[in-house]
NURO-381249 format. One line per 4 residues: number of its first residue (from 1); for each residue x, y, z of N, C-alpha, C. Coordinates in Angstrom, 2 decimals, decimal comma. Layout:
NUM) X:Y:Z:X:Y:Z:X:Y:Z  ...
This chain:
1) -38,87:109,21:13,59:-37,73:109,36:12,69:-36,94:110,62:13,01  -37,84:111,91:13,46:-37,17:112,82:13,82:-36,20:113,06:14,66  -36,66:112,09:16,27:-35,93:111,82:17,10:-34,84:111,32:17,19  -34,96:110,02:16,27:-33,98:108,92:16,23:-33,31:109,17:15,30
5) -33,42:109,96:14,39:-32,46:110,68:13,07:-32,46:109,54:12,29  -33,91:108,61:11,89:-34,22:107,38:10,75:-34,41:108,16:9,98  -34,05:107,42:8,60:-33,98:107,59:7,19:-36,05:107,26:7,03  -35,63:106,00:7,58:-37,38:105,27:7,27:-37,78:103,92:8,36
9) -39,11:103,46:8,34:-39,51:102,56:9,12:-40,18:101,67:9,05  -40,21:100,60:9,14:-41,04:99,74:8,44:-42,40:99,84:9,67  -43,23:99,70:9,11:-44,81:99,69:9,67:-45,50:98,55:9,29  -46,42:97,87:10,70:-46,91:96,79:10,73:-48,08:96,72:11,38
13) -49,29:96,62:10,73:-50,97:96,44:11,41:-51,04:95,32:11,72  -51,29:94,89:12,64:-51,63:93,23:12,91:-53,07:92,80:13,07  -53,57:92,59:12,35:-54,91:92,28:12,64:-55,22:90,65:13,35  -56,23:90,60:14,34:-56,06:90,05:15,60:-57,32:88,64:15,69
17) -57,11:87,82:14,94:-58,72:86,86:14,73:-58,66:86,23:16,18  -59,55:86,58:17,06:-59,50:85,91:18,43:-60,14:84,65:18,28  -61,38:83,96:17,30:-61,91:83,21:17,24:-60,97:81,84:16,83  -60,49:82,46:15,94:-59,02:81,26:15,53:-57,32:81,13:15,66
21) -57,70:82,55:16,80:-55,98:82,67:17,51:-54,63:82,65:16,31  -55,39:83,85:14,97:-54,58:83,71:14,08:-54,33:85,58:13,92  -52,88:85,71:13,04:-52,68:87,31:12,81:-52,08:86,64:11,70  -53,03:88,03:11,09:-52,86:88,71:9,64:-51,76:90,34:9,48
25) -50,49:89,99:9,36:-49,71:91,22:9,21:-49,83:92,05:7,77  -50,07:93,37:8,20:-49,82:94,15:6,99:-48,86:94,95:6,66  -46,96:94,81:6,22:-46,27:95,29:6,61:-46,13:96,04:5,46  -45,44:97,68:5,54:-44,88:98,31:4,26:-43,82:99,26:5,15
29) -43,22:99,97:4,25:-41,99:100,69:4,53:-42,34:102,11:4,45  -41,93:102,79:5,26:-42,04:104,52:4,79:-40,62:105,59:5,60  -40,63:106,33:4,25:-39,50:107,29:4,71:-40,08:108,43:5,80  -39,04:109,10:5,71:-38,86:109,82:7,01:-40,43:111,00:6,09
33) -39,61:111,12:5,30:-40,52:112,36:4,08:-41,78:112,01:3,81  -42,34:110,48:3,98:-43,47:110,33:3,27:-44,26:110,34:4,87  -43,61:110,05:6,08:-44,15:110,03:7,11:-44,82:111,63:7,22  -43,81:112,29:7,40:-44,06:113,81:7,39:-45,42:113,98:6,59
37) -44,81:113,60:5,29:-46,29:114,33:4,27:-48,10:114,00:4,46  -47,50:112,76:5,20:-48,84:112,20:5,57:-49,24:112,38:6,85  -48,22:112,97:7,64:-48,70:113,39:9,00:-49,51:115,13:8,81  -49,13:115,75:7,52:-49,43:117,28:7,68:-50,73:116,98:7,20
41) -50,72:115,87:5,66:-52,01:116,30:5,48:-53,59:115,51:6,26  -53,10:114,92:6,88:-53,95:114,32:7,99:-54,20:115,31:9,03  -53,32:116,24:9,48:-53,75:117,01:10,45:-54,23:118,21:9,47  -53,92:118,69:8,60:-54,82:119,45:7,81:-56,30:119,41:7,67
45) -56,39:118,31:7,27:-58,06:117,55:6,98:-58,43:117,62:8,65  -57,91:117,39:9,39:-58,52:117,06:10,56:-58,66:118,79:11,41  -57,79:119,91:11,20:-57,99:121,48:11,40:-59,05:122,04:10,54  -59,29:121,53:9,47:-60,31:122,07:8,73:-61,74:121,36:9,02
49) -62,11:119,80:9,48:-63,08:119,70:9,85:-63,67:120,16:11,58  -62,30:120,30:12,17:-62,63:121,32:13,96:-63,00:122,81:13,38  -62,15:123,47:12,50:-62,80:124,74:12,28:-64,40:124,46:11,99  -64,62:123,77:11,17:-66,01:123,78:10,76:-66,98:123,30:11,32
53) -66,87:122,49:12,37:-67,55:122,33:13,64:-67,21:123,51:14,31  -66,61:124,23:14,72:-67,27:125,66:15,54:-67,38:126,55:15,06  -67,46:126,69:13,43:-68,26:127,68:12,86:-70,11:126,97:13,72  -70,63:125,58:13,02:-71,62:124,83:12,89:-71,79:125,02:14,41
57) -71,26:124,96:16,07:-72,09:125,06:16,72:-72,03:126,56:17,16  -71,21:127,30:16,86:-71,45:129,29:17,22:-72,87:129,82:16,48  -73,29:129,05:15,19:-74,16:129,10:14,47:-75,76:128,38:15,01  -75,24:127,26:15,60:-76,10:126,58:16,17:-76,73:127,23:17,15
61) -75,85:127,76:18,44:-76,59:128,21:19,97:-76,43:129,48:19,36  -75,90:130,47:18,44:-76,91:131,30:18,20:-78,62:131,19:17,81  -78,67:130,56:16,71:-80,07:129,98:16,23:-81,04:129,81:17,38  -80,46:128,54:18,62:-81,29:128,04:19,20:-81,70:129,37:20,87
65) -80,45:130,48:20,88:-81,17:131,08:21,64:-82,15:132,18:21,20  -82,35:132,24:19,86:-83,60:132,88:19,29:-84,79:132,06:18,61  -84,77:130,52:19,14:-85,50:129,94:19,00:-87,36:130,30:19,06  -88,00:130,16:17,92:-89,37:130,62:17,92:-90,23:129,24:18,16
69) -91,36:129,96:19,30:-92,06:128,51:19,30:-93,34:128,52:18,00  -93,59:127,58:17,42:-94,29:127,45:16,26:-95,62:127,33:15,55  -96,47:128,23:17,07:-97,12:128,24:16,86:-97,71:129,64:17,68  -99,06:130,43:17,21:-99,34:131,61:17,57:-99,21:131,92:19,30
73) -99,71:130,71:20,20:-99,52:130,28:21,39:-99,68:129,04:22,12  -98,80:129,20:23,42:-99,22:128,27:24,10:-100,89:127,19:24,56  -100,73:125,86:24,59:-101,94:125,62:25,04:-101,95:125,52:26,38  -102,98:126,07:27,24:-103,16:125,62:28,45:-102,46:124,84:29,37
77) -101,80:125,27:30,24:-100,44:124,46:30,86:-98,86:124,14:30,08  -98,94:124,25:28,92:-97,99:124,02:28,07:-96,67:124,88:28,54  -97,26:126,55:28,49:-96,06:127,54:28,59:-95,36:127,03:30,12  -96,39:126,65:31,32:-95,70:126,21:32,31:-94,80:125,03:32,66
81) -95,52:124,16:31,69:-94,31:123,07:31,69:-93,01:123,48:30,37  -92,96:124,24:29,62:-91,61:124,66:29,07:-90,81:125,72:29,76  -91,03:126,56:30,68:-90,67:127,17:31,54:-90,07:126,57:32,71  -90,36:125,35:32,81:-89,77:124,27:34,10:-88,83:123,10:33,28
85) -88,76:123,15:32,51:-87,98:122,31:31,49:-86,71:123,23:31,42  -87,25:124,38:31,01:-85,82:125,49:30,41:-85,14:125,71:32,00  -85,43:125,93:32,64:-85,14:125,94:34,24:-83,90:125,04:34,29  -84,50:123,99:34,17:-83,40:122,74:34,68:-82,64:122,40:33,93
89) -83,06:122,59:32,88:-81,90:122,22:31,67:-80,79:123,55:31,47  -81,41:124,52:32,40:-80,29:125,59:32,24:-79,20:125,31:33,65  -79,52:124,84:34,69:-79,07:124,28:36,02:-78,58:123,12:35,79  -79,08:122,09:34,78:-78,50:120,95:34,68:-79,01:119,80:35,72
93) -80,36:120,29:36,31:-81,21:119,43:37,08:-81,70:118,41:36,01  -81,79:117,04:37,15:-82,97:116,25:36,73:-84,61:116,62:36,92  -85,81:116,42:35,96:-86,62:116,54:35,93:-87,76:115,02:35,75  -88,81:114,90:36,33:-89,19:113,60:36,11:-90,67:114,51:35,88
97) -91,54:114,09:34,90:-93,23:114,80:35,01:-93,45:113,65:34,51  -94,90:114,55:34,36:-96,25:113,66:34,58:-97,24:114,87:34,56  -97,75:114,33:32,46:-98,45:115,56:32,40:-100,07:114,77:31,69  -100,94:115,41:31,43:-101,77:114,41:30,84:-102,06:114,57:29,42
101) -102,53:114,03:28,99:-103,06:113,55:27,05:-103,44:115,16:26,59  -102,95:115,38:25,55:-103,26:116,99:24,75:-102,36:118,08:25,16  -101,74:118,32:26,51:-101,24:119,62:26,82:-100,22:119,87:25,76  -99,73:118,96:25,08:-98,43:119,45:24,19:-97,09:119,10:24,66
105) -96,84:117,72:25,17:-95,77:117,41:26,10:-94,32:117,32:25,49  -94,84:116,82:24,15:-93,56:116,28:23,39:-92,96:118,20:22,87  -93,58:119,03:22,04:-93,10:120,36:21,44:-93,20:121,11:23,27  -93,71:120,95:24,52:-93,65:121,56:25,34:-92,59:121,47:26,45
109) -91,65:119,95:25,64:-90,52:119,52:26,10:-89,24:119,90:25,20  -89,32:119,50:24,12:-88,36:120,04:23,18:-87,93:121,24:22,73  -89,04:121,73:22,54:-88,27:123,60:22,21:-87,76:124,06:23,71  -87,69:124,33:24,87:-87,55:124,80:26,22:-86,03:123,89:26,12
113) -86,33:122,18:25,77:-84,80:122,17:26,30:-83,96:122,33:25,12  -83,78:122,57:23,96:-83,39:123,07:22,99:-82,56:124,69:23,29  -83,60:125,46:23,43:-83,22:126,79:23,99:-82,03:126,95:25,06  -82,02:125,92:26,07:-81,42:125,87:26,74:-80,12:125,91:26,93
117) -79,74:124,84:25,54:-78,61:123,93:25,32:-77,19:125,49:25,33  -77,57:126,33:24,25:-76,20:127,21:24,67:-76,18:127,60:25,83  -77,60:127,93:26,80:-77,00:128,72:28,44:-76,24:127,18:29,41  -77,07:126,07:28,91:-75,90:125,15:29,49:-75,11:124,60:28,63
121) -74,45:125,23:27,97:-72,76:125,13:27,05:-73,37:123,35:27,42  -74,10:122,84:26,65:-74,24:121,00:26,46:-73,95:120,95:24,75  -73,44:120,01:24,24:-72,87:119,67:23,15:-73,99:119,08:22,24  -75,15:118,30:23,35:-75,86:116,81:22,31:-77,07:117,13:23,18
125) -78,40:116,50:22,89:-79,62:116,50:22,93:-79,90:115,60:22,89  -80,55:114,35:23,58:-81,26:112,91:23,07:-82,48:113,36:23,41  -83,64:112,68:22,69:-84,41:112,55:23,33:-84,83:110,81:22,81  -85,13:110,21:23,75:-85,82:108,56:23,97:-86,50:108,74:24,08
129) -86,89:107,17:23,17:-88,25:106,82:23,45:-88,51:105,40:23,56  -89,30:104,43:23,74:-89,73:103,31:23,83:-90,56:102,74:22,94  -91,34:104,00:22,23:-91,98:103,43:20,83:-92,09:104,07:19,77  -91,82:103,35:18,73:-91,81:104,24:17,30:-93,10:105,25:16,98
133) -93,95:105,15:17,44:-94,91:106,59:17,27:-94,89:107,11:17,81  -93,94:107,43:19,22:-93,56:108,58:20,00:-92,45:109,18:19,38  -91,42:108,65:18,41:-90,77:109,22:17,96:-90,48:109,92:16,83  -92,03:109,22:15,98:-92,19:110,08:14,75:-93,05:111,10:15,62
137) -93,82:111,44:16,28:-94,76:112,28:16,35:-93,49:113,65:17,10  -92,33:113,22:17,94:-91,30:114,41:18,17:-90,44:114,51:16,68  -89,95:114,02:16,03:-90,00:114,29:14,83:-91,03:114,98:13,83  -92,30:114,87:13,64:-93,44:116,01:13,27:-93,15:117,30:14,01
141) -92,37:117,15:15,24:-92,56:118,55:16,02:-91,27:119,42:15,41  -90,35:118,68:15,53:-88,96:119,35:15,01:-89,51:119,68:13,79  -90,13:119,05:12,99:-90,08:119,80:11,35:-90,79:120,90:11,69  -91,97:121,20:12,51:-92,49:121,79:12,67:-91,68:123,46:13,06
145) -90,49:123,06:13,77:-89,96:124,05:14,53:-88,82:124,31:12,99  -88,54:123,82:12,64:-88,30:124,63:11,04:-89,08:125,01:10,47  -89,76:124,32:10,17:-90,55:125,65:9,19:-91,21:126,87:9,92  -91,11:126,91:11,01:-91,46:128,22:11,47:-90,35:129,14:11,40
149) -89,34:128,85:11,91:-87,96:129,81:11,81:-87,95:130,60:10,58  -87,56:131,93:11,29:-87,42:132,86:9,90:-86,48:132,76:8,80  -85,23:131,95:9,38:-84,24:131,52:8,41:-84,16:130,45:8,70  -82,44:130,10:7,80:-82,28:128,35:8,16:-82,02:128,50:9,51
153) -82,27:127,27:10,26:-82,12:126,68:11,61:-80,81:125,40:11,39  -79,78:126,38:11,79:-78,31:125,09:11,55:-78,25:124,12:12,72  -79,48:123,33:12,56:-79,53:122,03:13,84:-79,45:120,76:13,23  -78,32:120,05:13,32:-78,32:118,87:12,82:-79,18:117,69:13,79
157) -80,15:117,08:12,85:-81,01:116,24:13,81:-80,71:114,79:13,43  -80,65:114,19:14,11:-80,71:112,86:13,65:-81,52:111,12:14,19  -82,63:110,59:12,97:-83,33:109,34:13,46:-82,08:108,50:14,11  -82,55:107,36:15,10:-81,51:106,21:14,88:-82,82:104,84:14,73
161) -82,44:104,21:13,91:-83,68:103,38:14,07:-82,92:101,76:14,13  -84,10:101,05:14,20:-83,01:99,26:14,36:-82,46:99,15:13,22  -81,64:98,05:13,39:-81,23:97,66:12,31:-81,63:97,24:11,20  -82,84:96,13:11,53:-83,54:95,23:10,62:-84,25:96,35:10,20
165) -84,59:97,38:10,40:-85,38:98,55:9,53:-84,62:99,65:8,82  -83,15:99,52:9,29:-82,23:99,87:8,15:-81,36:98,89:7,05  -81,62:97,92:7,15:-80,46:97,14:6,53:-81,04:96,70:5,11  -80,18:97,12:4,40:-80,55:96,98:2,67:-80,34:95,47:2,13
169) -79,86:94,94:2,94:-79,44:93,41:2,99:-79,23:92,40:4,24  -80,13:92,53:4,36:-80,73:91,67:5,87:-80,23:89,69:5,87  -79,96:89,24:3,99:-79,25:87,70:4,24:-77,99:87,89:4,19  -77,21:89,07:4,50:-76,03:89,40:4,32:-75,36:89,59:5,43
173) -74,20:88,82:6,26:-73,60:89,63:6,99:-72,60:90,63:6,72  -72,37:91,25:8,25:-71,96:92,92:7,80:-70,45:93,13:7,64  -70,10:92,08:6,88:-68,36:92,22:6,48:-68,41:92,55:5,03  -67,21:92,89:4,19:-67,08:92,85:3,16:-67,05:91,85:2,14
177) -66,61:90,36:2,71:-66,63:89,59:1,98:-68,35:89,06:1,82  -69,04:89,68:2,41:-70,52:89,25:1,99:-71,39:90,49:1,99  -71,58:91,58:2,31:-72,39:92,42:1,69:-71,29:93,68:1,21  -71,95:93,85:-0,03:-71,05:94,86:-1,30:-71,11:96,46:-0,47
181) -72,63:96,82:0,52:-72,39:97,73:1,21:-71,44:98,50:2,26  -70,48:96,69:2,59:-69,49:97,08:3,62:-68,14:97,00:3,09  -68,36:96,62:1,67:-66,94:96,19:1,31:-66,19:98,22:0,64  -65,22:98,30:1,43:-65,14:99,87:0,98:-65,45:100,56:1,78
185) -66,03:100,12:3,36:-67,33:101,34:3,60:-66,40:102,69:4,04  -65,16:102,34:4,74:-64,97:103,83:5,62:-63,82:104,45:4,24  -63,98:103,73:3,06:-63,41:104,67:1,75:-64,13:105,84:0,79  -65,60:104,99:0,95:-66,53:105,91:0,50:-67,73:106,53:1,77
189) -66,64:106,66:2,90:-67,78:106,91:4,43:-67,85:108,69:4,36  -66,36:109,45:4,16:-66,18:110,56:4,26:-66,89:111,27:3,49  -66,86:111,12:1,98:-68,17:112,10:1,29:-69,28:111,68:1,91  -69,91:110,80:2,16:-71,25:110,64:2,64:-71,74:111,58:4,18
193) -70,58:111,52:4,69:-70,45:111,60:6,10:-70,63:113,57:6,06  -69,81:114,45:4,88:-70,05:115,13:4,60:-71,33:115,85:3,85  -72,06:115,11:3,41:-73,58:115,60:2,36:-74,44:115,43:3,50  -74,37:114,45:4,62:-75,22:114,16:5,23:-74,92:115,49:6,30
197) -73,72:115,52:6,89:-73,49:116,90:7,97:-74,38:118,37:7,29  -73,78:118,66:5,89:-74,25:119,68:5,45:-76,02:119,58:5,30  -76,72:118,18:5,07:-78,41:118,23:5,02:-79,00:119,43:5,46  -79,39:120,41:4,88:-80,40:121,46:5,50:-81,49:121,04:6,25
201) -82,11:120,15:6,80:-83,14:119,04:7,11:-83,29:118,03:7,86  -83,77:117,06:8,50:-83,72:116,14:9,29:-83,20:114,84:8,99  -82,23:114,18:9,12:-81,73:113,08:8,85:-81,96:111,58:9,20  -83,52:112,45:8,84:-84,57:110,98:8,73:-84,21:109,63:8,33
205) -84,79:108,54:8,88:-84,20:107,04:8,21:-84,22:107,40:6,75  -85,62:107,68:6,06:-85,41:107,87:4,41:-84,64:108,92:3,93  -84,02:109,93:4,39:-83,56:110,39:4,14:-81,62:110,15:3,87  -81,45:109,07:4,72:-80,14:108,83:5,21:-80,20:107,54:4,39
209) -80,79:106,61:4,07:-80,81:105,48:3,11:-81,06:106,27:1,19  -81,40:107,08:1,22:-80,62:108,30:0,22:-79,77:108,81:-0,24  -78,96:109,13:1,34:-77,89:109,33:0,89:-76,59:108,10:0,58  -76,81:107,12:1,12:-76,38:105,77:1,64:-76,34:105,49:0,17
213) -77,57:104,97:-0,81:-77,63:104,85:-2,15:-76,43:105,74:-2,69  -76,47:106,87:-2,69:-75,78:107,67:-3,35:-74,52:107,42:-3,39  -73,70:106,87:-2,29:-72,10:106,85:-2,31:-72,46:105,40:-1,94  -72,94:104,27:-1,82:-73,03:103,04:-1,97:-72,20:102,60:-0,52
217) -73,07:102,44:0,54:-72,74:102,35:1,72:-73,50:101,89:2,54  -73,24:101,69:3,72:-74,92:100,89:4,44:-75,25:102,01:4,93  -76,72:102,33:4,88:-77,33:103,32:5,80:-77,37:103,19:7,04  -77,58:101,86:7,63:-77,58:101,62:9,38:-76,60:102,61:10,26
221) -75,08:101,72:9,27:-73,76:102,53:9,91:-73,60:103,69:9,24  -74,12:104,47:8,77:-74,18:105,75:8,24:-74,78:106,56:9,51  -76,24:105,76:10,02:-76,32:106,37:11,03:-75,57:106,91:11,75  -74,81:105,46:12,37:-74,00:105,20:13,86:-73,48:105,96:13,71
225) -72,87:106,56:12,58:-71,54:107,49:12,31:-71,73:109,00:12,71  -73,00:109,23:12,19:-73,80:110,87:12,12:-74,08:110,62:13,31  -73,84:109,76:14,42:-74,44:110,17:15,94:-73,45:110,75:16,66  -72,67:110,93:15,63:-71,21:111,30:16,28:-71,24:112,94:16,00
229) -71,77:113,26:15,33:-71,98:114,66:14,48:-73,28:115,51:14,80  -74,40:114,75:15,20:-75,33:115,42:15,37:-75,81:116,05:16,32  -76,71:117,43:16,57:-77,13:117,55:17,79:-77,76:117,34:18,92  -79,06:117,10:17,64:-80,14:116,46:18,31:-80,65:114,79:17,71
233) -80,25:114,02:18,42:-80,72:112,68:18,31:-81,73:111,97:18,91  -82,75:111,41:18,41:-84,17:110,63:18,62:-83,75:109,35:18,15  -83,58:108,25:19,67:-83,74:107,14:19,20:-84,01:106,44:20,57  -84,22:104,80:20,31:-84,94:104,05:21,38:-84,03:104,29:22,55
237) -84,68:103,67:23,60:-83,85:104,11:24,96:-82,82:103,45:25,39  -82,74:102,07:24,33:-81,50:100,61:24,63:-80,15:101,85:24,16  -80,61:102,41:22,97:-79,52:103,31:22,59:-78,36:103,46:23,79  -79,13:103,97:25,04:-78,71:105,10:25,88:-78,06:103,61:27,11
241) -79,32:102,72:27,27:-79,21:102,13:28,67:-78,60:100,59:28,51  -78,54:99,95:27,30:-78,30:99,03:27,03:-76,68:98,72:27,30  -75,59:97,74:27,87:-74,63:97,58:28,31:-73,47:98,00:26,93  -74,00:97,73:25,30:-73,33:98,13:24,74:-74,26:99,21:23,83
245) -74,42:100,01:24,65:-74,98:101,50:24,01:-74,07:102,29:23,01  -74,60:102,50:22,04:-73,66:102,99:20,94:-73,48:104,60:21,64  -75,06:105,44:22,38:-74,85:107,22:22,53:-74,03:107,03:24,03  -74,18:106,16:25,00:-73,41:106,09:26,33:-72,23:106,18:25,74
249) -71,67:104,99:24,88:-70,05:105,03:25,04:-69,81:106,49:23,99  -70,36:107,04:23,36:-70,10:108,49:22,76:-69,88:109,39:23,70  -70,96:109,35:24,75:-70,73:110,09:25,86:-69,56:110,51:26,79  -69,49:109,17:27,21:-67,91:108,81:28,09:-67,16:108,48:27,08
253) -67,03:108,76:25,80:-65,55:108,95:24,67:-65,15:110,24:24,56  -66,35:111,13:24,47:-66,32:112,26:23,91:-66,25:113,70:25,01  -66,49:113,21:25,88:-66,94:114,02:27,66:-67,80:114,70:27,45  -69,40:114,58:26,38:-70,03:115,54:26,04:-70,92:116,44:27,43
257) -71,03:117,42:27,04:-72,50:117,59:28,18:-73,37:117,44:27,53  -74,82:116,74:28,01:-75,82:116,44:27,17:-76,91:116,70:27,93  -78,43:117,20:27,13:-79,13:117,16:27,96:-80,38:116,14:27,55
């Protein structure tokens, strides 16, 4: 409007049913003024949540380069394999081991590449797995590595788990006209999306179907959403390798470095 010296414009969403080669138009009108008003306060909301993401990671790779390990000491071989972890993850090498039963592989992998993450300026953390008791038992380790810290530890962590083990309505599909969880969702997504960023804590499946209750939303895609936000994420390895990987295409959306 600025350019073209318009008064106003009419605006049109077309929504696109490929299955029945039909469009649904949503047309309304807006002035030059209401364009404006809604362009400032959209970029407002959107300057105030970038400020607050680099308060959250200056806070973060401070934290994590005074990272404490959580326990009085190392076990036997342990300190050497986190010392070869922090190595490469500070170089940005690949690493492949092969360690055996007890040394401490999972906390002798995670705190080292944790530490790492501010000397290699990386954004995100996965760690995979292939089975659900490998991933609660690195989850036992992270809590672990809070409650040792002398203060709070500003690390946003986050489960991803299947679906059928998040879904509050499993005879429901995931539109609005059939489950009440989706009808609304990205209206009541932003407070949620916010209580869950701020969690002092791990954003455990039960923890995130908590908050999900609370603003009446699906927890699954509550996840998907916080994978967008979080630092450190634990989930299966399809996550990562599967052709429609939800953390790959984050990756190549977002240009993260990750380790």
């Amino acid at each position: 409007c600025e350019q073209t010296g318009r008064d106003e414009l009419e605006l049109a969403l077309i929504y696109y049913d490929t299955a029945r080669d039909r469009e649904t138009p949503l047309v309304e009108r807006a002035t030059r003024a209401e364009l404006r008003e809604e362009l400032s306060g959209l970029s407002e909301r959107f300057l105030t949540w970038w400020r607050n993401e680099e308060r959250h990671r200056q806070a973060r790779d401070q934290a994590l380069g005074g990272l404490q390990f959580p326990h009085k000491r190392f076990r036997s071989g342990q300190r050497g394999l986190a010392e070869t972890v922090y190595r490469n993850g500070v170089r940005h090498h690949t690493l492949m081991l092969e360690a055996p039963t007890g040394l401490g592989k999972t906390l002798g992998t995670l705190y080292p590449a944790l530490m790492a993450m501010p000397r290699a300026n990386q954004d995100r953390l996965f760690y995979l797995t292939a089975r659900n008791t490998t991933r609660r038992m690195a989850l036992e380790s992270i809590q672990a590595l809070y409650e040792y810290q002398q203060g709070p530890l500003p690390l946003r962590v986050l489960e991803l788990v299947a679906k059928e083990h998040a879904c509050e309505h499993p005879d429901k599909a995931c539109h609005g006209d059939s489950c009440p969880l989706a009808k609304g969702f990205f209206d009541r997504l932003p407070a949620a999306r916010q209580v869950a960023a701020r969690h002092p804590g791990i954003l455990n499946q039960q923890t995130l179907a908590r908050i999900a209750v609370d603003h009446q939303i699906c927890p699954y895609f509550l996840a998907q959403e916080m994978a967008r936000w979080c630092d450190l994420v634990f989930a299966d390895v399809n996550r990562m390798f599967d052709q429609s990987a939800l953390l790959h295409a984050l990756i190549r959306q977002n240009n993260w470095q990750i380790g």
